[in-house]
C-alpha positions in Angstrom: 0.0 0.0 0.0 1.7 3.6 -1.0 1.6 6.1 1.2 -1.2 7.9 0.1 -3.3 4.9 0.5 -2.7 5.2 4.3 -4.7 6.5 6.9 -2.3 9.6 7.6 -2.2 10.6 11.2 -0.1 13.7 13.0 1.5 13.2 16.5 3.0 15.5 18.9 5.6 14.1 21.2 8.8 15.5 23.5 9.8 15.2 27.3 7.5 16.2 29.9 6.3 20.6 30.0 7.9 20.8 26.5 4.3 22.3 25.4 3.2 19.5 23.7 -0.4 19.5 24.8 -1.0 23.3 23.6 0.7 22.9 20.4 -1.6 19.5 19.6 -5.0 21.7 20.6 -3.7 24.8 18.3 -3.0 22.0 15.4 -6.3 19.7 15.4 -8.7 23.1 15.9 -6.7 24.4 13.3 -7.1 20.9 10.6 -10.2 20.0 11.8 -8.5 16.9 14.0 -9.4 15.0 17.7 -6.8 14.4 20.1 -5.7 10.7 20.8 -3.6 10.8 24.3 -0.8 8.7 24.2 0.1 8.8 27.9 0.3 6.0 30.0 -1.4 7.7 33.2 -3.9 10.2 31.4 -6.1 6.9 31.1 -7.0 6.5 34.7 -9.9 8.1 36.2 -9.2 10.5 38.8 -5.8 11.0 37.8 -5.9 14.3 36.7 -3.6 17.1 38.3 -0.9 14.8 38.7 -0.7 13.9 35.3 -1.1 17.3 33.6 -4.9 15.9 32.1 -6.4 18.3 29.7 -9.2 20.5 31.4 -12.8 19.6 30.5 -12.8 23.3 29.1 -9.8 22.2 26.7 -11.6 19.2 26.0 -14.5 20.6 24.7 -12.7 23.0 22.4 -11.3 19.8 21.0 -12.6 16.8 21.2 -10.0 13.9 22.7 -9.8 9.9 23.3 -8.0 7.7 25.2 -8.3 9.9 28.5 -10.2 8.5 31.7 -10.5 5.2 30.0 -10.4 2.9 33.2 -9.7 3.2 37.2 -6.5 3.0 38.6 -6.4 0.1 40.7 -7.3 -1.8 37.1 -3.6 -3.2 35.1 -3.5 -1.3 31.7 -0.7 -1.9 29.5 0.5 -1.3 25.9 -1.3 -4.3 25.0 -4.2 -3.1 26.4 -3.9 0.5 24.7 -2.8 -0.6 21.1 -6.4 -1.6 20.2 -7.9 1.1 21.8 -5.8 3.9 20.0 -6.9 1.6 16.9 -10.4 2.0 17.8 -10.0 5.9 18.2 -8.5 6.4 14.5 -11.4 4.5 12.9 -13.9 6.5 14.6 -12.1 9.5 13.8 -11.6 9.2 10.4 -15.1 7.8 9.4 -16.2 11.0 10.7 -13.8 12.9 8.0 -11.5 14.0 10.9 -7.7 14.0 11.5 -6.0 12.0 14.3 -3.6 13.7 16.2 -1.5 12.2 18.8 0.0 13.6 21.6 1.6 12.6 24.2 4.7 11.1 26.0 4.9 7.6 26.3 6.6 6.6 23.4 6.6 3.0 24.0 2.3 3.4 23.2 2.9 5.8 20.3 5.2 3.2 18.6 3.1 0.1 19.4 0.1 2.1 17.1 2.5 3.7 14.4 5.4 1.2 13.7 5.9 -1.8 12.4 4.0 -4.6 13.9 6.0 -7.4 15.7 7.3 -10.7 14.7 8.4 -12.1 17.8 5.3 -14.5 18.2 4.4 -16.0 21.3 5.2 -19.8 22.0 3.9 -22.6 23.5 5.1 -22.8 27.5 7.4 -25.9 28.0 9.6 -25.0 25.1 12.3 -23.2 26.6 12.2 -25.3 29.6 13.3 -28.2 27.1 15.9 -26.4 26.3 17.6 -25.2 28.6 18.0 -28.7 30.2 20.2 -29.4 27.1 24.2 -28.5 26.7 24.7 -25.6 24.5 26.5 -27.5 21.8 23.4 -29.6 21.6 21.0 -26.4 21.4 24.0 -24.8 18.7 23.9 -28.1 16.2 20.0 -27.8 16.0 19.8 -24.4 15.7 22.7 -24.9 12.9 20.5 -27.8 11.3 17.6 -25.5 11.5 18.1 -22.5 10.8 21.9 -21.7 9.7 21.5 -18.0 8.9 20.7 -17.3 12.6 23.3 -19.6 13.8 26.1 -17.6 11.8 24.4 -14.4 13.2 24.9 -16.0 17.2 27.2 -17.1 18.9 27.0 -20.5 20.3 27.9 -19.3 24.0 25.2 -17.2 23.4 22.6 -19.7 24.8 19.5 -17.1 25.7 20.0 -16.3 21.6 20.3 -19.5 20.5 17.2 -21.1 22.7 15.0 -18.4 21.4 15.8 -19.1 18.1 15.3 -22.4 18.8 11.4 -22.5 20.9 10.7 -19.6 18.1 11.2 -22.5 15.4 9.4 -25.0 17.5 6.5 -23.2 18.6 5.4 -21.8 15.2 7.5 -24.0 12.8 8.7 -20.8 11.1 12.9 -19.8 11.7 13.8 -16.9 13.6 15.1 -15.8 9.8 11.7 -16.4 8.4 10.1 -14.2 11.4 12.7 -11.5 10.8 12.5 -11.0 7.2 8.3 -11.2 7.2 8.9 -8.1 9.5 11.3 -6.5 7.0 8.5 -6.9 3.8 6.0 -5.2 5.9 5.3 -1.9 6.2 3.6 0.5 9.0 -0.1 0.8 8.8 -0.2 4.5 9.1 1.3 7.2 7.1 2.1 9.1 10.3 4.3 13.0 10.4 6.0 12.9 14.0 6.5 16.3 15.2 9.1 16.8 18.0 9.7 19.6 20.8 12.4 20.0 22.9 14.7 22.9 24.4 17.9 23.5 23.2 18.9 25.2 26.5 17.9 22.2 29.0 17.7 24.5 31.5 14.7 25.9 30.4 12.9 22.4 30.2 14.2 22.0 33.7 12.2 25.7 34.7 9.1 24.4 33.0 9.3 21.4 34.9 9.6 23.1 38.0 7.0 25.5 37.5 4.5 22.6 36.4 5.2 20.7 39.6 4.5 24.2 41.5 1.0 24.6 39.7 0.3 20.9 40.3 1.0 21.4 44.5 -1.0 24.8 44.4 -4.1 23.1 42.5 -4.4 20.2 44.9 -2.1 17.2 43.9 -1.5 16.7 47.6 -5.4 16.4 48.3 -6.0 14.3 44.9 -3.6 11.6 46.1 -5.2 11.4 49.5 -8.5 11.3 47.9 -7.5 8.4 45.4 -5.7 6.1 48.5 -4.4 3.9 45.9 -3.2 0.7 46.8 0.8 1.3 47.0 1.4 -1.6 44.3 -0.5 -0.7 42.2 1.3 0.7 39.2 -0.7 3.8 39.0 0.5 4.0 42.6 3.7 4.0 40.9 3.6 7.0 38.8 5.5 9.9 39.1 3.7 12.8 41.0 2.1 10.3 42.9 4.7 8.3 44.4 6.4 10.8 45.9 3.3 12.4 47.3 2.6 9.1 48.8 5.9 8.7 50.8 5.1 12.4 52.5 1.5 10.8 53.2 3.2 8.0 54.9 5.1 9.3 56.8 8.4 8.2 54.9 9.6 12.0 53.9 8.8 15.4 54.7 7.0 17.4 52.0 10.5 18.9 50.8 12.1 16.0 50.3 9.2 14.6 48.2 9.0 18.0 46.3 12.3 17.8 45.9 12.2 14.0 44.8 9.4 14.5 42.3 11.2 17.3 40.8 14.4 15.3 40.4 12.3 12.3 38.8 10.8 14.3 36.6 13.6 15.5 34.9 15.1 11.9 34.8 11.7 11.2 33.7 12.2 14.1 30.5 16.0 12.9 30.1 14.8 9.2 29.5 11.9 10.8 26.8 14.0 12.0 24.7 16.4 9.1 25.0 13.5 7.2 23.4 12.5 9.6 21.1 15.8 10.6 19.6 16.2 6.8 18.8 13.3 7.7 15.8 15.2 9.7 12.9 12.2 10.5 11.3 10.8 12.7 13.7 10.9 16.6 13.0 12.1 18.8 15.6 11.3 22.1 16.7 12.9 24.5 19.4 10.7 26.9 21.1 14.1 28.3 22.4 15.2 28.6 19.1 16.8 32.1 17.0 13.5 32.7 14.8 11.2 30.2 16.9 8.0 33.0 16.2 8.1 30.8 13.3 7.5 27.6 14.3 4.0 26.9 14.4 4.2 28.4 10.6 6.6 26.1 9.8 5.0 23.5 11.4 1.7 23.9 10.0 3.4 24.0 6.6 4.9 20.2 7.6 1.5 19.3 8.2 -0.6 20.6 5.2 2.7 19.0 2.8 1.8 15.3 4.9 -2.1 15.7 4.2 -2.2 17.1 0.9 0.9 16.1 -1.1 -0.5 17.0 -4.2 -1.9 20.5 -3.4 
């Protein structure tokens, strides 16, 4: 399928306070798009100050999906999200709208956008098999088998080498097979990534300071009482909450947690853009830039050259 055969999607990503949220509104009012989150803790009810949520004035300015989609005491995953983001394109585009995703968690963005997985799942029992066998036993199958992968592993290599081996086993397709099948197919969506970042990380680090400030003078203190999650849980887990929680218990003073959250949130940002840099195609833009007035013209131009290639 060419590319403009596709259903083509925009998406909005950078670390955390990079202004991705406002930029996203400005775009979709602007092309007539909805809003898909892609962020792993905007989908749990009640969750809202900590995790930045759009307001439900925001929301109805722009329509968006994939926000308050279960409670936070239920496991949600990017198993559980791919289908649902899925979902939200098809009813977004059979109503002759755009989708634009925005968000941080690049781990769900990539799930929906790239190309689909060929690791397949095997039966249990497999590797158990195998692992109660030498390694030059499990090298001279996987040489019988499938040679390419054995000259691509070494034979001390056994983790390699046995999951070569129960990938061959459980689906009777080689690891080579699997590999190249993922190399003939292509992403479903013709997708334009558009990054923001700061060139002057200090300025990220300012935003993220004065977010966390917002956050503590609207209530996050009172929302993570109110919520008494079980500690656990992995919305328990999350950062703005976690940190609140050991102040609550008794296990910090509120400095230290402020202090804490602040720290793990630039961590938080630094391991963002690890993942996001990793994706060459996506097009950055600095509002901390010489001539950054510009930006939302440029980006806009980005945008209508993705949609309408031919106009």
């Amino acid at each position: 399928m060419s590319a403009s055969e596709k259903t083509k999607l925009i998406a909005i990503v950078g670390p955390t306070a990079s202004g991705k949220s406002a930029l996203a509104a400005e775009i979709a009012k602007t092309i007539g798009g909805e809003i898909v989150s892609c962020d792993s803790m905007q989908i749990y009810r009640g969750m809202d100050i900590g995790t930045a949520k759009p307001t439900a004035g925001e929301m109805s300015e722009v329509r968006h999906h994939l926000i308050d989609v279960c409670d936070p005491e239920q496991p949600f995953s990017c198993a559980d999200y791919k289908p649902l983001a899925e979902g939200a394109i098809s009813d977004i585009t059979s109503r002759g709208k755009i989708p634009v995703f925005c968000g941080g968690t690049g781990l769900y963005l990539d799930s929906v956008i790239s190309i689909p997985s060929f690791s397949p799942e095997v039966p249990e029992g497999i590797r158990e098999e195998l692992m109660s066998r030498s390694p030059e036993e499990l090298w001279d199958e996987l040489l019988r088998v499938d040679p390419e992968s054995a000259e691509k592993t070494h034979k001390n290599n056994v983790k390699r080498v046995v999951r070569a081996l129960e990938i061959y086993r459980g689906t009777g397709k080689t690891k080579t097979e699997w590999d190249r099948l993922s190399k003939e197919t292509e992403p479903p969506y013709d997708t334009l990534i558009i990054g923001l970042d700061y060139l002057d990380r200090e300025i990220l680090y300012r935003r993220i300071g004065q977010r966390i400030g917002v956050m503590l003078e609207s209530g996050l203190v009172d929302e993570v009482k109110r919520l008494g999650l079980p500690r656990g849980c992995n919305a328990a887990q999350a950062i703005g909450y976690k940190e609140i929680y050991l102040y609550l218990d008794g296990k910090a003073e509120y400095g230290e947690a402020v202090a804490l959250l602040e720290k793990n949130t630039r961590n938080y940002a630094k391991r963002q853009l690890t993942w996001f840099r990793r994706n060459k195609s996506i097009k950055w833009f600095y509002p901390d830039s010489p001539g950054a007035e510009n930006n939302l013209r440029e980006i806009m131009r980005e945008i209508n050259r993705h949609l309408y290639p031919d106009g």
